[in-house]
N, C-alpha and C positions, 0 to 999 in steps of 0.2 A: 511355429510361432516366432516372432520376430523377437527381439531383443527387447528388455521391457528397460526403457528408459524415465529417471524426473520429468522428463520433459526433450517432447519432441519437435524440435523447429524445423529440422530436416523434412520429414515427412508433412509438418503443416504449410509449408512453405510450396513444395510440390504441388498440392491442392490447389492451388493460387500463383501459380507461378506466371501463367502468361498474363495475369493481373499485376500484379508485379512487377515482370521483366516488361511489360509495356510503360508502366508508371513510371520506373527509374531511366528506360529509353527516351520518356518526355523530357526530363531534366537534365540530360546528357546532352539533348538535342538541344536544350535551351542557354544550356550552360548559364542558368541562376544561380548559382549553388547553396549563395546564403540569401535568407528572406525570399525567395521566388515564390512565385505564386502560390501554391500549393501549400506552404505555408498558413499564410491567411486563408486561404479555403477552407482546411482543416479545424485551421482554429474555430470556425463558424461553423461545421458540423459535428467539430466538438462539443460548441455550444447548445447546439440543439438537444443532442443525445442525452448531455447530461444535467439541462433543465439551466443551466446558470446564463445569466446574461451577457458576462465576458469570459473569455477563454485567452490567456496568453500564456505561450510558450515560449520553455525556455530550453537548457541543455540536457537540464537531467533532475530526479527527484530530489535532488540534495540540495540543487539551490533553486527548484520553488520552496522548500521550505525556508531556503535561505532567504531567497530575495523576499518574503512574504514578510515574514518578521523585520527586515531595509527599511519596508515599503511601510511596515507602523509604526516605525520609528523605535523599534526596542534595543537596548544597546545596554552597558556598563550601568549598574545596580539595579536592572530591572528583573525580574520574576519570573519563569514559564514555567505551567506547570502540565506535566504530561508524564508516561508510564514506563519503567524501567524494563518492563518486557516486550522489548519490537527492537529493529534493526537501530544500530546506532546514530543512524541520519537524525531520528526525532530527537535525538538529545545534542550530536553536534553540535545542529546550524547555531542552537540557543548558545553552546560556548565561543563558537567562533564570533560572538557578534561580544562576548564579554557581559553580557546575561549568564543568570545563573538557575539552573535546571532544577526545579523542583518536582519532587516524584508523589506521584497516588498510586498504589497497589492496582493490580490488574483483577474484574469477577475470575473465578475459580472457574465459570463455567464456558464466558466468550472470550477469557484471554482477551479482552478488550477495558477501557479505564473502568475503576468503581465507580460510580456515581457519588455514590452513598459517602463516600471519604474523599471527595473535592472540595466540599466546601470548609474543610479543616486545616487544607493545605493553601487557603487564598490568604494573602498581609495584605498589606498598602502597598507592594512594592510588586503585587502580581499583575503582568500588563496582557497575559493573554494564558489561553490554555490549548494543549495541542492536543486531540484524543489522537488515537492511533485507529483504526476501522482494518482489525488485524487477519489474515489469512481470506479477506473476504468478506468480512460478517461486519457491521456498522456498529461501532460503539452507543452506547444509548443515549442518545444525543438529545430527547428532548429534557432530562433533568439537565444535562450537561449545558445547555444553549439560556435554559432557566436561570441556572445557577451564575452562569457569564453576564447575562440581562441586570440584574441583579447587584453585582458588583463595579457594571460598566467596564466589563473586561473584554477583550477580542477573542475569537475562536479561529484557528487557523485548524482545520481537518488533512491529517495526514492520511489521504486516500489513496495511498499511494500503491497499495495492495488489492481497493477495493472498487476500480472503478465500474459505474452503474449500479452497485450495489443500492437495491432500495430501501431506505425507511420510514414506516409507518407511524404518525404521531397520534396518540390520543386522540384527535376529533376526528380522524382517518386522511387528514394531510398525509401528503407523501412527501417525501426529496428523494436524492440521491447521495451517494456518498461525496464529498466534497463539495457540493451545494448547499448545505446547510449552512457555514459558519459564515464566519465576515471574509474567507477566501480558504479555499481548499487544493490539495498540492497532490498530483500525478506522476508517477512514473512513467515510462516505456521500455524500462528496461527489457531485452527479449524477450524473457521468462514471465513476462506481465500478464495478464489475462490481452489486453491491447502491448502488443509490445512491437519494439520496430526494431534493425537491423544493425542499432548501436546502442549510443546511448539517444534520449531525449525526455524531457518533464512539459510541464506544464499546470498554470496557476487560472481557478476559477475564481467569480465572484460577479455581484452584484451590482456591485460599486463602480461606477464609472470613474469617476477619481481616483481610485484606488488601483484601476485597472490601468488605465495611464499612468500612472506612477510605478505601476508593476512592471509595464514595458519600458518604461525608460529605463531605472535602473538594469534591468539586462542588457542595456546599451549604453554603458557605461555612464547612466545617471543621464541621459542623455533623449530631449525631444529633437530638439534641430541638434543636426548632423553638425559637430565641435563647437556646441553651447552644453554646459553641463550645471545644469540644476543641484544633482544629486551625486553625492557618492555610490557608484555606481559598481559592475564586473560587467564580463564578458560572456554571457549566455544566451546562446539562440538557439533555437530547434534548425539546423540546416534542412535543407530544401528536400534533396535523396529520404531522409527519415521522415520529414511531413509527405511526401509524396507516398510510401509504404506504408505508413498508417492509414491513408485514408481509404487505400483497399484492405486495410484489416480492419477498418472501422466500419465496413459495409458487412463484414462478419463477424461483429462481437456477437450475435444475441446468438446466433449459431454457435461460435465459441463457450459461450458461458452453457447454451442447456446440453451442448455435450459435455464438459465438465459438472455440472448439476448430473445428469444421467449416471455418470461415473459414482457420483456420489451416494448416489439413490443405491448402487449398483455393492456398495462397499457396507452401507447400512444394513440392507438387509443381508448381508453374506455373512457381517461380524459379529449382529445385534447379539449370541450368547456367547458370546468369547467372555466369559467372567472376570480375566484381567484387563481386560482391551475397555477404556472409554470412549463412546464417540464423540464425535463436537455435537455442540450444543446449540442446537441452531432456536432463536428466540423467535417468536408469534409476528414480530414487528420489526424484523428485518427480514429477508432474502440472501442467503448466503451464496456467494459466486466464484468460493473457492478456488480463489486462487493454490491453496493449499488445503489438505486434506489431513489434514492434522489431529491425532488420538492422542492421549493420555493411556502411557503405559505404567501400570501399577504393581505393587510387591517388589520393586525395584527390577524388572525385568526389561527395561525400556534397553540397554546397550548390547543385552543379551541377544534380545529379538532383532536390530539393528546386524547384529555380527551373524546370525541366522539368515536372517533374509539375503545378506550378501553374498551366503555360501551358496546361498539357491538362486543367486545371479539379481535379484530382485534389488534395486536403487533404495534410500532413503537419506533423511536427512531431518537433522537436529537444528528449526530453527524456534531459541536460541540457545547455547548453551549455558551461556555466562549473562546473566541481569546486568543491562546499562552499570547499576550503581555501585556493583564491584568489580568493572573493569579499571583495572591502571589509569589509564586515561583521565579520567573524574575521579581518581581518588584525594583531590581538594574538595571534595561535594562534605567528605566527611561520612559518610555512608558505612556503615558495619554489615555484616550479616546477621541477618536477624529482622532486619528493618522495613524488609516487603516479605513477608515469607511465602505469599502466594507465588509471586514471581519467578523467587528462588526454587520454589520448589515444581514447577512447572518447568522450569530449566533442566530439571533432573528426571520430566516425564513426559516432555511431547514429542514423539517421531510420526512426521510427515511423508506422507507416503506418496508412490507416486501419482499426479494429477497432471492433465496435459488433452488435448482437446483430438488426440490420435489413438488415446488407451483403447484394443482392441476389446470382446466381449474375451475370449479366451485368455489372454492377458491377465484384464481381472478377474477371472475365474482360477486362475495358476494363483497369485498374489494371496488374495481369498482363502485358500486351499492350504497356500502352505503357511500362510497365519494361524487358521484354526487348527495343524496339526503340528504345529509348535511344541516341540517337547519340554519349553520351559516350564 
């Protein structure tokens, strides 16, 4: 058995290599480097894939959310509000711009926003809301999108975890993850379900205005080349990583059902492990697992953690610490005590590993030496 790794890039890369090594040989050959073709190509079979009508990319997930919130103008005393449990980008971009981060507790059971406790977190001074579509699994977007309609607020979906993920609305409408709101923001980073060979992001939407505005600002505020509209940055998806994606984009749906397979594979292998919870996957979304994420109970989650390491086996705590007790934002004024789902899912989710090479033996060792866990 090979060496069981988080995540294997090595070995998926191999699969796909003269895919690859011919697509980066194109732009070598081309010497485009920034903006070349490939580029825009992708951008428009990004578009297709995931149902939005503009696709612009940028450098990387942290500032499509960045440029997202430029681009609706949210700045100094204005409002966002989104979930203290997801990676810190969701709460960043909101301080860097001098907004100030509002937090809703995350459900107990998709680690995704509450619904139910949004609309008590919206003043006068809230200009958007960011759900999180966390590990895969699509926040419940149709209260969430309701609740935004309602207030005349924006919705910025930080997809950034869950791209293609689908969800299902009440009349049997469908989206995808980052399609629904007023623009939704992508990662590439490796480890992505889509991920390319650095960094790279990328911003959906609807909105033709909005989507022009999105590109400019990545060009430093900028439509004609040294006329500047906008206060702007520096973010492009260079040419090498859009050319890479677009042969891994002709393999996501292969990607994701070997990861679903995996999934499938861990359900039934754990389902009577009495401390072990699974994820919770809801009727009206599609989880695409990016991570594979349990709830360890009776406090035995570091234990199982330092066990499985002995037995050679990877994991990983994401997160440990709640957005609204890290240093960083402690001007938010935040105690403990104040999301306690959060908090206390901080102290119980270890993510196991998920990756689109997990052999069948593999997860049968994994499997094996979970249920004969001596804690």
């Amino acid at each position: 058995m090979n060496p069981i790794q988080m995540v294997d890039l090595e070995s998926q890369y191999l699969r796909i290599k003269p895919e690859v090594d011919a697509a980066i040989q194109h732009v070598l050959d081309s010497t485009a480097f920034i903006q070349g073709f490939p580029v825009r190509e992708f951008e428009q079979q990004l578009s297709q894939y995931v149902g939005s009508k503009f696709v612009v990319s940028c450098g990387n997930g942290t500032d499509a959310l960045l440029v997202s919130l430029m681009a609706l103008e949210i700045g100094p005393g204005d409002e966002v509000v989104t979930v203290p449990f997801t990676f810190v980008a969701s709460v960043e971009a909101i301080a860097l711009l001098g907004a100030k981060p509002v937090f809703v507790d995350v459900s107990e059971d998709t680690f995704t926003m509450d619904a139910s406790l949004l609309e008590s977190a919206i003043s006068p001074k809230t200009k958007a809301i960011i759900p999180v579509h966390l590990y895969g699994q699509c926040a419940d977007m149709e209260p969430i999108l309701d609740i935004a309609k309602r207030h005349n607020i924006k919705v910025i979906e930080d997809a950034c975890q869950a791209i293609g993920t689908p969800y299902v609305f009440s009349d049997g409408a469908t989206g995808k993850a980052g399609a629904m709101g007023d623009v939704g923001c992508l990662s590439f980073f490796p480890s992505k379900n889509l991920g390319c060979y650095g960094d790279g992001g990328a911003m959906m939407t609807d909105d033709e205005a909005l989507a022009e505005r999105l590109r400019a600002i990545c060009r430093h505020g900028s439509e004609v080349k040294y006329h500047h509209d906008y206060v702007g940055v520096n973010s492009r998806l260079d040419t090498l990583q859009a050319a890479v994606l677009q042969v891994k984009l002709r393999h996501l749906e292969e990607y994701v059902a070997k990861r679903r397979a995996a999934a499938d594979y861990y359900f039934e292998s754990l389902k009577e492990v009495s401390w072990l919870q699974l994820p919770d996957i809801k009727n009206n979304t599609h989880h695409t697992f990016h991570q594979f994420t349990v709830k360890v109970k009776n406090g035995k989650r570091d234990g199982l953690k330092q066990y499985l390491s002995e037995k050679r086996i990877p994991s990983m705590i994401y997160y440990p610490v709640p957005v609204h007790l890290q240093p960083a934002y402690g001007s938010l004024d935040c105690q403990e005590g104040d999301f306690p789902v959060s908090e206390r899912l901080c102290n119980e989710v270890l993510s196991l590993p998920m990756h689109t090479e997990l052999s069948e033996d593999q997860l049968q060792y994994i499997c094996e030496t979970i249920v004969n866990c001596p804690l």
